[in-house]
C-alpha positions as CSV (number, residue, x, y, z in Angstrom):
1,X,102.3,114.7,119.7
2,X,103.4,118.5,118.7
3,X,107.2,118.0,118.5
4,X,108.9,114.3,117.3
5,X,112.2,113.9,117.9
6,X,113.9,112.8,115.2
7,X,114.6,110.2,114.8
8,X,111.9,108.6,116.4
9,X,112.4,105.5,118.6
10,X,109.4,102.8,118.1
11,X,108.5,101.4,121.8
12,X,108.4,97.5,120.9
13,X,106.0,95.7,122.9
14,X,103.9,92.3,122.8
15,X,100.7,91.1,121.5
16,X,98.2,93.9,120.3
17,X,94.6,94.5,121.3
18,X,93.8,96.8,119.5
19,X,90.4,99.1,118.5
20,X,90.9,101.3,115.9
21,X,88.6,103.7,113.7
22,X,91.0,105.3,111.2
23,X,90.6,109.1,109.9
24,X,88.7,109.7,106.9
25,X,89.6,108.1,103.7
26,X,92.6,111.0,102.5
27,X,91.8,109.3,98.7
28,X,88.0,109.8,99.2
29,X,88.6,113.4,100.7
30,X,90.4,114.5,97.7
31,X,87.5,113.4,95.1
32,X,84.3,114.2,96.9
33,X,86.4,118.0,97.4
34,X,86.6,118.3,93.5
35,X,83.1,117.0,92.7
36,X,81.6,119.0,95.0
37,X,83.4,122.2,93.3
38,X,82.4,121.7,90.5
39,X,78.9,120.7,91.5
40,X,76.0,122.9,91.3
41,X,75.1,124.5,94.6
42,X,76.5,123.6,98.0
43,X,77.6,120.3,99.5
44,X,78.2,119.6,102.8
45,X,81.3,116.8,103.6
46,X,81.7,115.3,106.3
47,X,84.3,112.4,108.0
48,X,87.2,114.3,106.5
49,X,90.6,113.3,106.9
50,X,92.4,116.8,107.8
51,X,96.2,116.2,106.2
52,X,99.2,118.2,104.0
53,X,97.2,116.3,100.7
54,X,93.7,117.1,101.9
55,X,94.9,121.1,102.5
56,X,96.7,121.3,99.4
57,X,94.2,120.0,97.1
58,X,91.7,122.5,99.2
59,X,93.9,125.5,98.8
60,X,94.4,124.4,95.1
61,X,90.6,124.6,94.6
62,X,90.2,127.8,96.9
63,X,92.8,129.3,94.3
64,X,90.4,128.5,91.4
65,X,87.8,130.2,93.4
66,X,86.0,127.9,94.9
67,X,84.8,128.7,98.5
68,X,85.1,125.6,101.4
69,X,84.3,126.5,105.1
70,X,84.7,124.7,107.7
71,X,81.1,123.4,109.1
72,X,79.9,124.2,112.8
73,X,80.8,120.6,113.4
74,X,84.6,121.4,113.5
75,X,88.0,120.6,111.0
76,X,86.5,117.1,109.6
77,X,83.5,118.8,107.8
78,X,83.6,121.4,105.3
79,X,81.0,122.9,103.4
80,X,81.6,123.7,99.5
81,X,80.5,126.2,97.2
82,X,80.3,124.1,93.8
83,X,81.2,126.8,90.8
84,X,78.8,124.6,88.4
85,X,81.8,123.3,86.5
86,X,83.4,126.5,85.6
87,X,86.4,127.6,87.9
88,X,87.9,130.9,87.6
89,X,92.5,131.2,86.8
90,X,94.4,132.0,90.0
91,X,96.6,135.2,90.0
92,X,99.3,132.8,90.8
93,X,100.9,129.4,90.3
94,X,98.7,126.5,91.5
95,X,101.2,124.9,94.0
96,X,100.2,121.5,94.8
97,X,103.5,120.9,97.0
98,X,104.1,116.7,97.3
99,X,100.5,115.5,96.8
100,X,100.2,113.4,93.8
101,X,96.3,113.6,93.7
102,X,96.1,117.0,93.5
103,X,98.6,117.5,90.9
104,X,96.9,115.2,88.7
105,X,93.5,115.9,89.7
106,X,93.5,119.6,89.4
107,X,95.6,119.6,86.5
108,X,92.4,118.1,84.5
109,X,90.0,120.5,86.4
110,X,92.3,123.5,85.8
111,X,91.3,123.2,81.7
112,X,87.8,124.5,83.2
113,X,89.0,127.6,84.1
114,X,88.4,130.8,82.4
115,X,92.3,131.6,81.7
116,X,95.8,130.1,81.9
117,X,96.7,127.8,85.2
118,X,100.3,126.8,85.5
119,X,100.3,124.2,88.1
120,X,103.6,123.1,89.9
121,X,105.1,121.5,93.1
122,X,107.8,120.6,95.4
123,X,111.2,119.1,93.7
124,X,109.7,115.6,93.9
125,X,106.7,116.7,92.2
126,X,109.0,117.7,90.0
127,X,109.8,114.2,89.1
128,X,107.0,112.3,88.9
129,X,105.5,112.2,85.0
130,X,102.1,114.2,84.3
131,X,103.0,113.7,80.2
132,X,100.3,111.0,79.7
133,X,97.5,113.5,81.3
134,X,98.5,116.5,79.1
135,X,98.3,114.2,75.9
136,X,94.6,112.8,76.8
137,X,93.7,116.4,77.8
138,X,94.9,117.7,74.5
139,X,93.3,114.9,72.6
140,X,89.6,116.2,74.5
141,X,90.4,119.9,73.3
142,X,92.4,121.4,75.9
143,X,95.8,123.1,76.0
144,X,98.2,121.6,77.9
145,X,101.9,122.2,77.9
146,X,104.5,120.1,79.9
147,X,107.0,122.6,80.8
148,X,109.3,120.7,82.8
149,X,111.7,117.8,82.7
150,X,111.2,114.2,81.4
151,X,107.5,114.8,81.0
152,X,106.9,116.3,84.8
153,X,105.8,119.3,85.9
154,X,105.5,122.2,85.9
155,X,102.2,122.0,83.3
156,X,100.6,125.3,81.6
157,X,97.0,124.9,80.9
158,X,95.4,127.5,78.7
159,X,91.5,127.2,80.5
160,X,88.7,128.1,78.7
161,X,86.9,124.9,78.8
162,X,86.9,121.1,78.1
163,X,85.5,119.9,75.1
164,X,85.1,116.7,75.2
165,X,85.1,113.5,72.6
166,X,87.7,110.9,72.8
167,X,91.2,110.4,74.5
168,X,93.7,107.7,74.3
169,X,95.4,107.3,77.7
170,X,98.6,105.6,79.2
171,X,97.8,104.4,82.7
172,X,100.7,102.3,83.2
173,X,102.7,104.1,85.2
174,X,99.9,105.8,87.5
175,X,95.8,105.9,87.5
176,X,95.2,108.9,88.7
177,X,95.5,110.7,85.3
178,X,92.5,108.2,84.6
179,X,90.6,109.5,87.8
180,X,91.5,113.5,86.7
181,X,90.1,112.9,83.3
182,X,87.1,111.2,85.1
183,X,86.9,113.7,87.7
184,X,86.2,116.8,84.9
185,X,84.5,114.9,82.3
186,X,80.8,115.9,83.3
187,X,82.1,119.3,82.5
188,X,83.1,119.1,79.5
189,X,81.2,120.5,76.5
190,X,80.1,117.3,75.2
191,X,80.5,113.4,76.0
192,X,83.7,111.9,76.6
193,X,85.2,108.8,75.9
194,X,88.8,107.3,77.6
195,X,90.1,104.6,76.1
196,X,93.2,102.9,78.3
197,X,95.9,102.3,76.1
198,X,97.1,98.9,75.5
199,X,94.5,97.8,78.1
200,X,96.7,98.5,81.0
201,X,95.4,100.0,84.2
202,X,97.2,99.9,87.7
203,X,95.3,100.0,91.0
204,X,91.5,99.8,89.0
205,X,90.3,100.1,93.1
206,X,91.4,103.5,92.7
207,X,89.3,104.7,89.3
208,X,86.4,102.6,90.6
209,X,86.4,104.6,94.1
210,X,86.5,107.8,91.6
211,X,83.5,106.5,89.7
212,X,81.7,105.9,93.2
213,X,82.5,109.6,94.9
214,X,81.2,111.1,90.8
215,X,78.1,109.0,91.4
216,X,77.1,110.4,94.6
217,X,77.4,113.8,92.6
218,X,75.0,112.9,90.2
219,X,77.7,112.4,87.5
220,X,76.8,109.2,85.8
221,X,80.4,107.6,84.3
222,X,80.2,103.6,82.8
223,X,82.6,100.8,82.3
224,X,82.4,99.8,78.6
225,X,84.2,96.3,79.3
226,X,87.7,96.5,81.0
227,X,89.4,99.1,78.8
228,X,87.2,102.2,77.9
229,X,84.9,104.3,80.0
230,X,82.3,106.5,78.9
231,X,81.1,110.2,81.0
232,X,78.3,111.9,79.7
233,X,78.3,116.1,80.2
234,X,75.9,115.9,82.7
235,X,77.9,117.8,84.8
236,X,77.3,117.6,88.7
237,X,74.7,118.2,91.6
238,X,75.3,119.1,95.0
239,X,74.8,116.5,97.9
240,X,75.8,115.6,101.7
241,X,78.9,112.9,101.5
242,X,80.0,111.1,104.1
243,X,83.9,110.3,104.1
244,X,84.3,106.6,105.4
245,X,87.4,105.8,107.7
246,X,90.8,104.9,105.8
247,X,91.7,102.1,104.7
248,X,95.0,102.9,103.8
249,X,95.1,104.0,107.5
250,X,94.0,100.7,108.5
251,X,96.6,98.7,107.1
252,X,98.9,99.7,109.7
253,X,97.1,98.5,112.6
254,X,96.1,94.9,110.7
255,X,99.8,94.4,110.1
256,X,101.3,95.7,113.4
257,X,98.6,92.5,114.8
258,X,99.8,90.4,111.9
259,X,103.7,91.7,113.2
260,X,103.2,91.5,117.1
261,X,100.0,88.7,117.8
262,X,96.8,89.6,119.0
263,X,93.7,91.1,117.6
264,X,92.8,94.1,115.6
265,X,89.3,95.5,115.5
266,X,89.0,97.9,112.9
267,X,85.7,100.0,113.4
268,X,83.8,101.8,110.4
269,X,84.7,100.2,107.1
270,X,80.9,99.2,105.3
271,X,81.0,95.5,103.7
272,X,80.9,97.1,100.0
273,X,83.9,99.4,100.6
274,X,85.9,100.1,97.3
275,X,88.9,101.0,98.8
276,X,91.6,99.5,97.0
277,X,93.8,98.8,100.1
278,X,91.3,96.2,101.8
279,X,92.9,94.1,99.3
280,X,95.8,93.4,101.4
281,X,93.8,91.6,104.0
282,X,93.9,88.6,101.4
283,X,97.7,88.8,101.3
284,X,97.7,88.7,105.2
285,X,95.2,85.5,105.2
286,X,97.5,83.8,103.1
287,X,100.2,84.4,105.4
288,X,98.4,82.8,108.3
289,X,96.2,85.7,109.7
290,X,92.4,85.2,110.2
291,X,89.7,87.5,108.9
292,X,86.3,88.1,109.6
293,X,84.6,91.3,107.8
294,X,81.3,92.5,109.5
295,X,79.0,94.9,108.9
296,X,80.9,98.3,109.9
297,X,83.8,96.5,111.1
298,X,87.3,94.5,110.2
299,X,88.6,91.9,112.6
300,X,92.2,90.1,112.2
301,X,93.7,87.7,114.4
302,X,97.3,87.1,113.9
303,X,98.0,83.2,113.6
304,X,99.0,81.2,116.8
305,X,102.3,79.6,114.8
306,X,103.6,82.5,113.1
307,X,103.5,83.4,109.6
308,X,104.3,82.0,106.2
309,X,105.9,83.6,103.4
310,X,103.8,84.3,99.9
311,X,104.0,85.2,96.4
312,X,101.4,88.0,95.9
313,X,100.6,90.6,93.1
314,X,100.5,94.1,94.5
315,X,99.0,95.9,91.7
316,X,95.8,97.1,93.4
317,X,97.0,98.4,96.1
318,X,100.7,99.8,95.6
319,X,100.7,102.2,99.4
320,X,99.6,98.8,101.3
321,X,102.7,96.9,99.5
322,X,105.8,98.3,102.1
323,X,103.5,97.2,105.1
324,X,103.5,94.1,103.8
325,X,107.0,94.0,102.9
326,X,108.0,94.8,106.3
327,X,105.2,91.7,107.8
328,X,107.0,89.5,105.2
329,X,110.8,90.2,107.7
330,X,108.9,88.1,110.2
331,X,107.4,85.1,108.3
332,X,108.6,81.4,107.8
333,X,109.9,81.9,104.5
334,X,110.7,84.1,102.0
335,X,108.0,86.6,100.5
336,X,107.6,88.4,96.1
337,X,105.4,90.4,95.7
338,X,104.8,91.6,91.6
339,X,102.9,94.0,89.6
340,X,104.6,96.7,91.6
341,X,107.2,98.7,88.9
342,X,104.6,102.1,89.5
343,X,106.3,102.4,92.9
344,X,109.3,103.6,91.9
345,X,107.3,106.7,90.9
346,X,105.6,107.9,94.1
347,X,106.9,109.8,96.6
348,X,110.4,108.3,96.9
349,X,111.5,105.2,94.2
350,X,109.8,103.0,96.4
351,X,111.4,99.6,95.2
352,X,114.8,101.1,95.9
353,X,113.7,102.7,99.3
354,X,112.4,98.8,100.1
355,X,115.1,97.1,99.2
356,X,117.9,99.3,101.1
357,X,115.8,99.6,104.6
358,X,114.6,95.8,104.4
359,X,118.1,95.0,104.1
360,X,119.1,97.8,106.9
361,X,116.7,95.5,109.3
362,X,118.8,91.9,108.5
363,X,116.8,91.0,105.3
364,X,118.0,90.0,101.8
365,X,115.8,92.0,100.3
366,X,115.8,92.2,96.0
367,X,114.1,94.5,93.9
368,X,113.5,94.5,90.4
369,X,112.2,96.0,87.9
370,X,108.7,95.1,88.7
371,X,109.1,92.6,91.9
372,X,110.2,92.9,95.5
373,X,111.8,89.6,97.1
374,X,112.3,89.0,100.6
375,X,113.9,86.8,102.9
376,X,113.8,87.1,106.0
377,X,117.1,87.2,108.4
378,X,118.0,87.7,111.9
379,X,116.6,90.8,112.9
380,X,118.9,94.1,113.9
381,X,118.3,97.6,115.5
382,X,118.1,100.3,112.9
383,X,118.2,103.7,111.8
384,X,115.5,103.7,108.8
385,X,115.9,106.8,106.4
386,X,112.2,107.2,105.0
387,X,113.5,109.4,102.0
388,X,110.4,111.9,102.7
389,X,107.9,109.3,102.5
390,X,105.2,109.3,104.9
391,X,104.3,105.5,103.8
392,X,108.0,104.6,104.3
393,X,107.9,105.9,108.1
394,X,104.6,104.7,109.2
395,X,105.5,101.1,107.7
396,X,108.8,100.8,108.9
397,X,107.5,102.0,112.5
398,X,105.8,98.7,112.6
399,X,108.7,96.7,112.2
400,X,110.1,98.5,115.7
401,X,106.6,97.0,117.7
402,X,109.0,93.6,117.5
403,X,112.9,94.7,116.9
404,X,114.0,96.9,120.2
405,X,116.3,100.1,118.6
406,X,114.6,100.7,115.4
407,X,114.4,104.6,114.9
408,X,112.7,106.7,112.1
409,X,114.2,109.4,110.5
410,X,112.1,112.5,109.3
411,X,109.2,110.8,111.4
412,X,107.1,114.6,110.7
413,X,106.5,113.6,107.4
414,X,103.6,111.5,107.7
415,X,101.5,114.6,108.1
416,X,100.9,114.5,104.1
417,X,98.6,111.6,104.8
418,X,98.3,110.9,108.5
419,X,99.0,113.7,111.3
420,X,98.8,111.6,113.8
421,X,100.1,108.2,113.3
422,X,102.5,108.3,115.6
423,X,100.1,109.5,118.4
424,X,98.3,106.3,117.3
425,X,101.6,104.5,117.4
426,X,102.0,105.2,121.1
427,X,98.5,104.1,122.2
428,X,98.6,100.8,120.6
């Protein structure tokens, strides 16, 4: 689908059969692209997921001089020239646009680099807080200088190398400044030691896929219990890696089944899959659905008398949460879900966004500062604005399989994750 109308009307229809294999994990794509460039020699990856994140964190690393080629095999496998751990300072600002893994990824790798990196993004970037990462960073040697407002970007790095030792960080509010520090730890001169401050860690699914991808590397992080992690400066090896399918891509399809009735058969996902999003399929059996996980393949049945409403904690797996808020406007009952006060700082205030568009649909929908309550209420047709959020269209889409008139604004924005959701949209 080359040109979406916008807003987009959602076709609804009835019960779903559907067979899926998502696109490669975006989330993996982004790690296994940094380890290999800092790896010695060249990897080969393959299974990509081809998206605005996965482009900007490769023209991010491209800046820093690291070479990636696409492979004969086509866009969804790229071959990387690893720099050993040791990038080189772009001529310009490192623009990482709206991708929060890149910002805070490359941010950590950009201390490796032999001169100053200023890295900065689009005006929502511009809000999210990178503070916490520039503190632990400092702490392990580096420079790093938060130059912008309320502790966001833009962020000055002075290069020259990491050193290594021991940092204190908050990972409260996001863990992806645990994965960056993770991601260029075997770099650094010497071992280094995180420590999470206060004990607190959100979505832990996300630092454990980091410590899988760094693993395949040859990088050999450890747990030390549940609040410090240890990385030796081992640095990294080169090696072929295999992206598996999305999970965060498949969460749309389980809940439009969940939403609609049917079946969905969700191809590709191994049995000892890390992704945090998987997690949602427990919130979905509580509800009523059935699950049965096979080797290489997912399948959920919706159940034959209709949902129930939960109380669920959404910590683990924050993206999965609004599909599961807008499942919860078609249950017997009214649905919380906690743990969730870190999604007021991703791509929109996502609490506020949930609230306001759950309500839009007929819901009494109440955030707070942490929670999301909703109760379900006769369903209307609506315009839903998605506030530039890719995860706000593509879950709201679902609830227009079920409500005739529901239309999505800015539907072209889930190309930062997923080009072609709505093409999938239209096939289910």
């Amino acid at each position: 689908m080359t040109s979406l109308p916008d807003p987009f009307p959602i076709r609804p229809r009835g019960e779903l059969d559907l067979q899926l294999r998502p696109p490669g994990s975006r989330s993996l794509t982004n790690r296994a692209l940094l380890a290999a460039a800092l790896a010695s020699g060249q990897s080969r990856l393959s299974g990509l997921m081809t998206s605005e994140d996965t482009r900007a964190m490769r023209a991010g690393l491209c800046a820093l001089g690291v070479v990636v080629e696409e492979d004969a095999e086509g866009a969804s496998c790229w071959r990387v020239r690893g720099r050993a751990g040791r990038l080189r300072a772009p001529s310009a600002t490192l623009d990482v646009g709206a991708s929060g893994t890149t910002a805070r990824f490359l941010a950590a790798a950009a201390t490796l680099a032999d001169g100053a990196v200023t890295l900065d993004g689009s005006p929502r970037m511009r809000a999210r807080p990178i503070v916490e990462l520039a503190r632990a960073l400092s702490e392990l040697g580096a420079t790093a200088l938060v130059r912008g407002k309320d502790g966001c970007p833009p962020l000055w790095l002075a290069g020259g190398g990491l050193q290594g030792g021991r940092c204190r960080v908050s990972a409260a509010r996001s863990s992806q400044f645990v994965s960056g520090l993770l991601l260029a730890a075997p770099c650094a001169e010497r071992k280094v030691e995180i420590e999470l401050q206060d004990g607190a860690l959100v979505s832990r699914p996300f630092v454990d896929m980091t410590i899988n991808v760094m693993r395949a590397f040859g990088a050999k992080p450890e747990w030390q219990g549940d609040a410090r992690l240890t990385v030796p400066a081992s640095g990294y090896q080169a090696c072929d890696y295999f992206v598996e399918p999305d999970a965060q891509a498949a969460v749309y399809g389980f809940c439009a089944v969940a939403i609609c009735g049917g079946r969905a058969r969700v191809e590709g996902l191994p049995p000892g899959s890390v992704q945090g999003d998987l997690g949602l399929l427990d919130a979905l059996e509580a509800m009523g659905c059935s699950v049965v996980r096979e080797a290489e393949r997912i399948v959920l049945c919706a159940p034959a008398t209709g949902l129930r409403g939960i109380e669920v904690d959404g910590n683990a797996w924050p993206d999965a949460v609004l599909a599961l808020a807008v499942v919860a406007l078609f249950a017997e009952g009214p649905t919380t879900i906690r743990g969730i006060a870190h999604l007021r700082l991703k791509e929109s205030d996502r609490l506020r966004a949930l609230e306001s568009e759950l309500q839009r649909l007929g819901a009494r929908a109440r955030a707070t500062a942490d929670a999301l309550r909703i109760e379900p209420g006769p369903p209307r047709a609506a315009t839903i604005e998605t506030f530039e959020d890719h995860r706000m269209a593509m879950s709201f889409a679902l609830a227009g399989l079920r409500i005739p008139g529901v239309k999505i604004r800015d539907p072209g924005c889930v190309a930062k994750t997923w080009p072609g959701f709505f093409d999938a949209l239209e096939s289910w």
